[in-house]
Short mmCIF file of the C-alpha atoms (twelve columns), coordinates in Angstrom:
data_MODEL
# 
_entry.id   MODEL 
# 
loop_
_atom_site.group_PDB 
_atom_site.id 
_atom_site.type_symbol 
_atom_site.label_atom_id 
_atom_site.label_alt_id 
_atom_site.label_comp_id 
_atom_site.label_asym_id 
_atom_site.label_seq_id 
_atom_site.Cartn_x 
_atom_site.Cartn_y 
_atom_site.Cartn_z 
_atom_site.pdbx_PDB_model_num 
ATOM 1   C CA . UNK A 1   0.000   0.000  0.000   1 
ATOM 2   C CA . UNK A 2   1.253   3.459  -0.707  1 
ATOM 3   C CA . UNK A 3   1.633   6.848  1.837   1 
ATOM 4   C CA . UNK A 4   -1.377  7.930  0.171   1 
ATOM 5   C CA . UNK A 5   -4.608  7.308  2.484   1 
ATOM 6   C CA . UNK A 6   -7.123  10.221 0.616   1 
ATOM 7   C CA . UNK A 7   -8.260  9.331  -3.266  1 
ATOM 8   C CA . UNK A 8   -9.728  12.258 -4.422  1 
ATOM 9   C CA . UNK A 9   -11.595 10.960 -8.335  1 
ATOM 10  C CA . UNK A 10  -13.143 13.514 -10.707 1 
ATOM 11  C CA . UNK A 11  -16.318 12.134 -12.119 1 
ATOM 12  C CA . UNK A 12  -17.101 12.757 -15.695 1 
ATOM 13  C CA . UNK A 13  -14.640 10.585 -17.867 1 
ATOM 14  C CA . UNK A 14  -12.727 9.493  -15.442 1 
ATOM 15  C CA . UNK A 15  -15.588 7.193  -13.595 1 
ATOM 16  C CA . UNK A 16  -18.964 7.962  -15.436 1 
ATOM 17  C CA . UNK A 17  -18.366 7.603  -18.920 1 
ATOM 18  C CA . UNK A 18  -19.599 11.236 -20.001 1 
ATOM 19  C CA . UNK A 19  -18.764 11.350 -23.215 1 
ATOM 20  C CA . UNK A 20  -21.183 7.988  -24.015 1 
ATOM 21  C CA . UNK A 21  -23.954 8.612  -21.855 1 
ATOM 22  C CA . UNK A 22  -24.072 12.635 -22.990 1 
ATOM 23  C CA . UNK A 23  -23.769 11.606 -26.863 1 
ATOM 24  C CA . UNK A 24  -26.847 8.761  -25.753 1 
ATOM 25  C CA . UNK A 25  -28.904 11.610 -23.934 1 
ATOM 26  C CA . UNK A 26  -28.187 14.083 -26.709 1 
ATOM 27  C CA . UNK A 27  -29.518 11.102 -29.077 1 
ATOM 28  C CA . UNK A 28  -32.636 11.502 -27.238 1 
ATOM 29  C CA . UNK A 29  -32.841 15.254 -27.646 1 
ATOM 30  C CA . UNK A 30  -32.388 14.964 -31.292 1 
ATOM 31  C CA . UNK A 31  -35.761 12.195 -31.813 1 
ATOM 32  C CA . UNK A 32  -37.582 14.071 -29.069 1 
ATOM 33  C CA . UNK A 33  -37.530 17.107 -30.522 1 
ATOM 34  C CA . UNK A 34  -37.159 16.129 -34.470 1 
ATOM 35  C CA . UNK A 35  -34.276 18.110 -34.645 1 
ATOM 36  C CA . UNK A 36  -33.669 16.606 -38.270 1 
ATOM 37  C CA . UNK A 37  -35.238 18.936 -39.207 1 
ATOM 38  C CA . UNK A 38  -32.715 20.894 -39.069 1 
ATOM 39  C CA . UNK A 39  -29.945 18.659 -38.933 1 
ATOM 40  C CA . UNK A 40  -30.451 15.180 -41.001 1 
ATOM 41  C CA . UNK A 41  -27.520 13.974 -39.587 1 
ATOM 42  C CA . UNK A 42  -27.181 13.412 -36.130 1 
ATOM 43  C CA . UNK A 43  -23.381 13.980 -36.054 1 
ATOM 44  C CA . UNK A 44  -23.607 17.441 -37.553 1 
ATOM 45  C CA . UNK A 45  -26.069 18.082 -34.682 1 
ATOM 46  C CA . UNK A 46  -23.821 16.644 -32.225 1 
ATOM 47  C CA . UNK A 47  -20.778 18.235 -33.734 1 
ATOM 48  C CA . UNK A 48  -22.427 21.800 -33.317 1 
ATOM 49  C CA . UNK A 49  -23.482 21.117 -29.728 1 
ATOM 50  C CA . UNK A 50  -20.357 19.670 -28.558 1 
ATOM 51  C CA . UNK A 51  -18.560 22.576 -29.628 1 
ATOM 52  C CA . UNK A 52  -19.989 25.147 -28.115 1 
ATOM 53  C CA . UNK A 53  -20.722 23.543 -25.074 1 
ATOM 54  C CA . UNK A 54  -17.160 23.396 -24.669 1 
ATOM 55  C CA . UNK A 55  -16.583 26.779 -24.995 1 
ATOM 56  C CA . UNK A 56  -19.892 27.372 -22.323 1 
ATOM 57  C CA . UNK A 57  -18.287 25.435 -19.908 1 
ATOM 58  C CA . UNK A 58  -14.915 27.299 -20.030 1 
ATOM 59  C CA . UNK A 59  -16.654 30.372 -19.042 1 
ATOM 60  C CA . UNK A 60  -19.134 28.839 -16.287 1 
ATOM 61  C CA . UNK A 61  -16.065 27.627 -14.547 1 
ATOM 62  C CA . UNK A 62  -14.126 30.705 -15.250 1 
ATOM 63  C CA . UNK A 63  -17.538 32.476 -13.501 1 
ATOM 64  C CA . UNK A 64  -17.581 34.193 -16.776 1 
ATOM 65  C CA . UNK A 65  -21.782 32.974 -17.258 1 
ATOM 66  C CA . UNK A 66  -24.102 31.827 -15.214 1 
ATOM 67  C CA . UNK A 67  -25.525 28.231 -15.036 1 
ATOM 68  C CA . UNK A 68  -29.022 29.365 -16.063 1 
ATOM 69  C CA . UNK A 69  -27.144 30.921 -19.374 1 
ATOM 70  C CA . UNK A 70  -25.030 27.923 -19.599 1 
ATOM 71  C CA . UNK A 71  -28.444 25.851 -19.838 1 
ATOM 72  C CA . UNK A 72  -30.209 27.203 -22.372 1 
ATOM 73  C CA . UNK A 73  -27.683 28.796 -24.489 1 
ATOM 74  C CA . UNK A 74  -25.257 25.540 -24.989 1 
ATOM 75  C CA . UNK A 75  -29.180 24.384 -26.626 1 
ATOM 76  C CA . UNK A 76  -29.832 27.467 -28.313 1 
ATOM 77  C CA . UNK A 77  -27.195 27.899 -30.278 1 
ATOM 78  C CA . UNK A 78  -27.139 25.371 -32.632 1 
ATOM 79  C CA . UNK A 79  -30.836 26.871 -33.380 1 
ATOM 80  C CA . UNK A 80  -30.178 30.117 -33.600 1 
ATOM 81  C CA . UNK A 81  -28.237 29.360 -36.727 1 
ATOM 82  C CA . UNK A 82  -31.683 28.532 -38.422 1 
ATOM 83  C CA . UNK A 83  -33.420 31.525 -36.975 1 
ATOM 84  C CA . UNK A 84  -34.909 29.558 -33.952 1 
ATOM 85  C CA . UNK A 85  -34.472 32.279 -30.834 1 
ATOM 86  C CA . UNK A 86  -37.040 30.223 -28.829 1 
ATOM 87  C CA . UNK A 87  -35.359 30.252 -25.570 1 
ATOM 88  C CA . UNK A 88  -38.392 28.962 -23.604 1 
ATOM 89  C CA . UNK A 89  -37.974 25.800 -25.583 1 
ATOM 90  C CA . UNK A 90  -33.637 26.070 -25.413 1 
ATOM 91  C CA . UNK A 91  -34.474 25.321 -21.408 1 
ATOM 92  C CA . UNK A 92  -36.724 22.972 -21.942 1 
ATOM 93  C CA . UNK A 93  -34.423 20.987 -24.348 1 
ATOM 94  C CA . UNK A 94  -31.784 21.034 -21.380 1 
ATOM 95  C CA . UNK A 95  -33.955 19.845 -18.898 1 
ATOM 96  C CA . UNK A 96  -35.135 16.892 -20.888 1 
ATOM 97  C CA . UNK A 97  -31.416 16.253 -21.863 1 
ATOM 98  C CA . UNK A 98  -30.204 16.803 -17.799 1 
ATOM 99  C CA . UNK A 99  -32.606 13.853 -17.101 1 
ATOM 100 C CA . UNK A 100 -31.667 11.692 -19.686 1 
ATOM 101 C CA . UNK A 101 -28.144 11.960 -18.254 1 
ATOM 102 C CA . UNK A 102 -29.190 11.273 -15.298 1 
ATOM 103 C CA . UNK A 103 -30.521 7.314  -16.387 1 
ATOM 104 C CA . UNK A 104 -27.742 7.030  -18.277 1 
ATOM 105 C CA . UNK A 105 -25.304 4.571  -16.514 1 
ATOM 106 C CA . UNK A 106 -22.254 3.668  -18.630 1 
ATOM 107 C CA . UNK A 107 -18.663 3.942  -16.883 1 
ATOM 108 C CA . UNK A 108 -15.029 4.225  -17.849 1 
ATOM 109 C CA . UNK A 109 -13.227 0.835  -17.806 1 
ATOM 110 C CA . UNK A 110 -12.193 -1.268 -15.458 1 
ATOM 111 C CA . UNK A 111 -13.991 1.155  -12.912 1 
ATOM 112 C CA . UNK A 112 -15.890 -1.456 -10.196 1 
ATOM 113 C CA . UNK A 113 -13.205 -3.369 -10.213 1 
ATOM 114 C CA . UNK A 114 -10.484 -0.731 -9.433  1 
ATOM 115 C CA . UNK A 115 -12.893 0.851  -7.358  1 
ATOM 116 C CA . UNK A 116 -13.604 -2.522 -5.351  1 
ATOM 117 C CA . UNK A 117 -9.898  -2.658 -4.444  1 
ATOM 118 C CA . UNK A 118 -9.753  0.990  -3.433  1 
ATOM 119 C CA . UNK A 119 -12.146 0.850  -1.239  1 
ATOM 120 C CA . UNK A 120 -10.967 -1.913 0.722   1 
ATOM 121 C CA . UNK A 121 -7.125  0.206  1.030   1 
ATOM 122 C CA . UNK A 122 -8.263  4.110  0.509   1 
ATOM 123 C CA . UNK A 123 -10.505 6.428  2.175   1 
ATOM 124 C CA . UNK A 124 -12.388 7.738  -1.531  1 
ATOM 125 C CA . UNK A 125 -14.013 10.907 -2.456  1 
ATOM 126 C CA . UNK A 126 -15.753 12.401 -5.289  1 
ATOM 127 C CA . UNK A 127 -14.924 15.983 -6.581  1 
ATOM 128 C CA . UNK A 128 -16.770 17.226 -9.266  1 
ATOM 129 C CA . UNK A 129 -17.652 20.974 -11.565 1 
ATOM 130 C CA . UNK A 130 -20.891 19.185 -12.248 1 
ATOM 131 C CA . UNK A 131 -24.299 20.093 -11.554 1 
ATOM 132 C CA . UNK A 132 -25.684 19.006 -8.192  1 
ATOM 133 C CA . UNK A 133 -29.330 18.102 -9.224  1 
ATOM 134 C CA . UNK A 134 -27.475 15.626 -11.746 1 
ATOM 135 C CA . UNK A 135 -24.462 14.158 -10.539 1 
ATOM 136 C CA . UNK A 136 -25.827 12.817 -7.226  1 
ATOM 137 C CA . UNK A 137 -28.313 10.654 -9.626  1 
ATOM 138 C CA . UNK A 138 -25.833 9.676  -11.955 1 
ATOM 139 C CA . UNK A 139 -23.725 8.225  -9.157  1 
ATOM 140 C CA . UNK A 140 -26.551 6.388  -7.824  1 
ATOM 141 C CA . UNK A 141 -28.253 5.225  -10.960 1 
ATOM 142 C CA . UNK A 142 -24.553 3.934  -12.008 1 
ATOM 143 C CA . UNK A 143 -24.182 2.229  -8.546  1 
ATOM 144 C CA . UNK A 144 -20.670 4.306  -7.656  1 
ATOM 145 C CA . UNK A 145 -22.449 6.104  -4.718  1 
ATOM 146 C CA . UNK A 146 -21.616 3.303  -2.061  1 
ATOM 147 C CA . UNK A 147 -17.930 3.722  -2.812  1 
ATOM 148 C CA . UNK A 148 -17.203 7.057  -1.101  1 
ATOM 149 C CA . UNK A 149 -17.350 9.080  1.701   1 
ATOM 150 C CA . UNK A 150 -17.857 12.222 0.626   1 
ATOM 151 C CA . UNK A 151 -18.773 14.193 -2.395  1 
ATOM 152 C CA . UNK A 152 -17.685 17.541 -3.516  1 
ATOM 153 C CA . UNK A 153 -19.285 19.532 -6.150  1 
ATOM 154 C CA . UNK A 154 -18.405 22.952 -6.806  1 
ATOM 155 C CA . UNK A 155 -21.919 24.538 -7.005  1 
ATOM 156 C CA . UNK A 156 -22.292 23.154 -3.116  1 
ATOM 157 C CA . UNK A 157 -19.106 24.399 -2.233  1 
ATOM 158 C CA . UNK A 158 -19.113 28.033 -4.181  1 
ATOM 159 C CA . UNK A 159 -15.772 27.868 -5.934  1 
ATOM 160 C CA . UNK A 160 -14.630 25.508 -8.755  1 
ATOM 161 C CA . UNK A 161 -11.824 23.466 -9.933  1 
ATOM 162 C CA . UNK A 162 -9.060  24.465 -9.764  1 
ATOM 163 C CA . UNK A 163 -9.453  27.388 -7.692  1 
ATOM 164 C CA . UNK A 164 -7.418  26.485 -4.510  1 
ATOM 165 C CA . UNK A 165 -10.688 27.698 -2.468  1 
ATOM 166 C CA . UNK A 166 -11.859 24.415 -3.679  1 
ATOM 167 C CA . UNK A 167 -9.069  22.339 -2.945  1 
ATOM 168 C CA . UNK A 168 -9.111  23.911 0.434   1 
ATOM 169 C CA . UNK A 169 -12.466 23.202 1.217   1 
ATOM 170 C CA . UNK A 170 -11.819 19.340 0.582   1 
ATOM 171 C CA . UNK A 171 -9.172  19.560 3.540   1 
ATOM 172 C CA . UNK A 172 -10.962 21.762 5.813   1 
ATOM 173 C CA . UNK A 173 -14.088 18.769 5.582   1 
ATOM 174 C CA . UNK A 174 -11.776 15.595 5.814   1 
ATOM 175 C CA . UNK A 175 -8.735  16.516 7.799   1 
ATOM 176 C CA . UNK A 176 -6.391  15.066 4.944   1 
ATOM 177 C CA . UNK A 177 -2.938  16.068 4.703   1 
ATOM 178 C CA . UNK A 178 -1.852  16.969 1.201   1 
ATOM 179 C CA . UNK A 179 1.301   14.666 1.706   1 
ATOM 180 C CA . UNK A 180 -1.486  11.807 2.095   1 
ATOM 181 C CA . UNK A 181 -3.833  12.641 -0.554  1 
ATOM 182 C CA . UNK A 182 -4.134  12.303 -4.262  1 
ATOM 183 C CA . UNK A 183 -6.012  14.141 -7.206  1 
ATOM 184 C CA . UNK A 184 -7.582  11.761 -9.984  1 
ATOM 185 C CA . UNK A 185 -8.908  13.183 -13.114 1 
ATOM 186 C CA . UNK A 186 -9.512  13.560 -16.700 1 
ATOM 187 C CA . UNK A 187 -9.342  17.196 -17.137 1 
ATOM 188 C CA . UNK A 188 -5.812  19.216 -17.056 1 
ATOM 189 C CA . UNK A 189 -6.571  22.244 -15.932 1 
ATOM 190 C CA . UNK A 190 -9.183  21.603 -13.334 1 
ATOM 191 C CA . UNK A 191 -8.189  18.546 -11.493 1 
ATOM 192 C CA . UNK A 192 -4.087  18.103 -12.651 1 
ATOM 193 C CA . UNK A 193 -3.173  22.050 -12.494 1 
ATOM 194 C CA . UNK A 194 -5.493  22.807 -9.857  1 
ATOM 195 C CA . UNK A 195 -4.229  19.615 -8.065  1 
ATOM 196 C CA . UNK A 196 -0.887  20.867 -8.737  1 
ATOM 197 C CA . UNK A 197 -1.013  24.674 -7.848  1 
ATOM 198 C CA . UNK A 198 -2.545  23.481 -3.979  1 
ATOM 199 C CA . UNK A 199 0.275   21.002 -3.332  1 
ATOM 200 C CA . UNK A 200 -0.778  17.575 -3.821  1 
ATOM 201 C CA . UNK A 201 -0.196  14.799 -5.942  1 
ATOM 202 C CA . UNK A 202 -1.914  13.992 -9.371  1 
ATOM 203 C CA . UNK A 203 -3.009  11.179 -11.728 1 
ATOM 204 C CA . UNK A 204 -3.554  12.241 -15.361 1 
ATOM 205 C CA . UNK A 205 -5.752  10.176 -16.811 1 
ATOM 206 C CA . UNK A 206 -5.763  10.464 -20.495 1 
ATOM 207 C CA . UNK A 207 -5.529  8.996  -23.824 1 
ATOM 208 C CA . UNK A 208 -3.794  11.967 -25.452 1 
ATOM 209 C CA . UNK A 209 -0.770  13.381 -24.098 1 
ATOM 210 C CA . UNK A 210 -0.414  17.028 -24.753 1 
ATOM 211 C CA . UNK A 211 2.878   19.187 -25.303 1 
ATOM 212 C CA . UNK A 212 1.460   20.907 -22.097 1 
ATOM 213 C CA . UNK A 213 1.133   17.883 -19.950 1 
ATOM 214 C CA . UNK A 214 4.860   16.753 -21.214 1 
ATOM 215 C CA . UNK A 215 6.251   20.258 -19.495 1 
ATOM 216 C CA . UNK A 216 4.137   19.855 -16.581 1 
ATOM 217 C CA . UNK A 217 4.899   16.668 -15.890 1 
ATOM 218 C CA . UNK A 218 2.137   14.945 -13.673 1 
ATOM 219 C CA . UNK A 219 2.904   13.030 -10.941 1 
ATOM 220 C CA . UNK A 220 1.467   9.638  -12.698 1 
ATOM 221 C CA . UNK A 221 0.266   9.628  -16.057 1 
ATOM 222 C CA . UNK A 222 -2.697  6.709  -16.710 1 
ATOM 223 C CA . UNK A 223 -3.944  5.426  -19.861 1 
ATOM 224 C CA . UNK A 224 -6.846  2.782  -18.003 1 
ATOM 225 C CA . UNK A 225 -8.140  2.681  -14.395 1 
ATOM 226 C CA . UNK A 226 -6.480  -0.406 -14.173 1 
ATOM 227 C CA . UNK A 227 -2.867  1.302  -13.844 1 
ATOM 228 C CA . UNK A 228 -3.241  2.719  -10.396 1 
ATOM 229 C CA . UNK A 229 -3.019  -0.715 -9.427  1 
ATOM 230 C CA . UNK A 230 0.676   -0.736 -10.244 1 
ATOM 231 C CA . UNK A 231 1.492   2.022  -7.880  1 
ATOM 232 C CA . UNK A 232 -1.121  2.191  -5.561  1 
# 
């Protein structure tokens, strides 16, 4: 067993496999609301919303936007190109997408087993930018609730990843030292950076090593759950 005693795991792609269960709820969206209409290919659709989304979420954690804006205009957009300003029914596309997500219960690899051993060795926590009134379902619905103590989402807490006000918070709640504890994640900035800036170890996990990442050099680098059996 390592000197690590505090796993702290990001959620979306590195546990819950966002980007298949948010391309399966987006399906949805499209039939639901015939959007080929406007777009007879679903990957054009899914191309457009991706995109921009992206970019949404940038700001929201930058506290550029709001959440409400976030909402309805990552679903407006790829209307507004065909003169659709509806934003009544941008909202209600995002609510009927944010449940969808919700049932949706697809995980990374390897996750219940790695997770199985963890438990058994690690004390294991949850930190997540996500939305509270979805992420607490998708951990249930996907059975990963049982597997940790604590969870941390930035909208309950008031700061995001990776502000250090949000690393801080994790310490002030579980009395980890940062010597003992550990960052897992998908996202460099937010969980590896932030991770990084505050003091405490990281694991990359990724499929695409950036010139960035290289420089920065991570304190483990992971390609499948499975690896942080080799050092943890």
């Amino acid at each position: 067993m390592s000197n690590y005693h505090h796993l702290f795991f990001d959620l979306d792609n590195t546990l819950w496999n966002f980007t298949e269960n948010a391309r399966s709820a987006l399906f949805d969206v499209y039939t639901q609301y015939n959007l080929k209409r406007y777009y007879p290919e679903f990957e054009s659709y899914v191309q457009q919303f991706e995109e921009n989304n992206a970019a949404l979420w940038r700001l929201y954690g930058a506290d550029k936007i709001t959440k409400d804006f976030l909402n309805s205009e990552r679903f407006l957009s790829p209307l507004r190109r065909f003169g659709i300003l509806n934003e009544a029914l941008a909202r209600e596309m995002c609510t009927y997408y944010l449940e969808q997500c919700c049932q949706k219960t697809a995980v990374m690899p390897n996750t219940y087993t790695v997770l199985d051993y963890l438990k058994e060795r690690y004390d294991l926590y949850i930190i997540s930018n996500g939305f509270s009134e979805v992420q607490y379902h998708k951990l249930d619905r996907s059975g990963l609730s049982g597997y940790f103590k604590n969870i941390f989402l930035s909208e309950e807490i008031g700061y995001h990843k990776p502000k250090p006000e949000f690393f801080a918070h994790l310490f002030d709640v579980t009395n980890a030292t940062k010597t003992e504890s550990l960052v897992i994640g998908d996202n460099f900035e937010a969980d590896i950076e932030g991770a990084m800036n505050f003091g405490i170890d990281q694991v990359y996990f990724t499929t695409n090593l950036s010139d960035e990442c290289r420089s920065k050099q991570p304190t483990f680098i992971i390609h499948d759950l499975s690896e942080l059996r080799l050092f943890l």
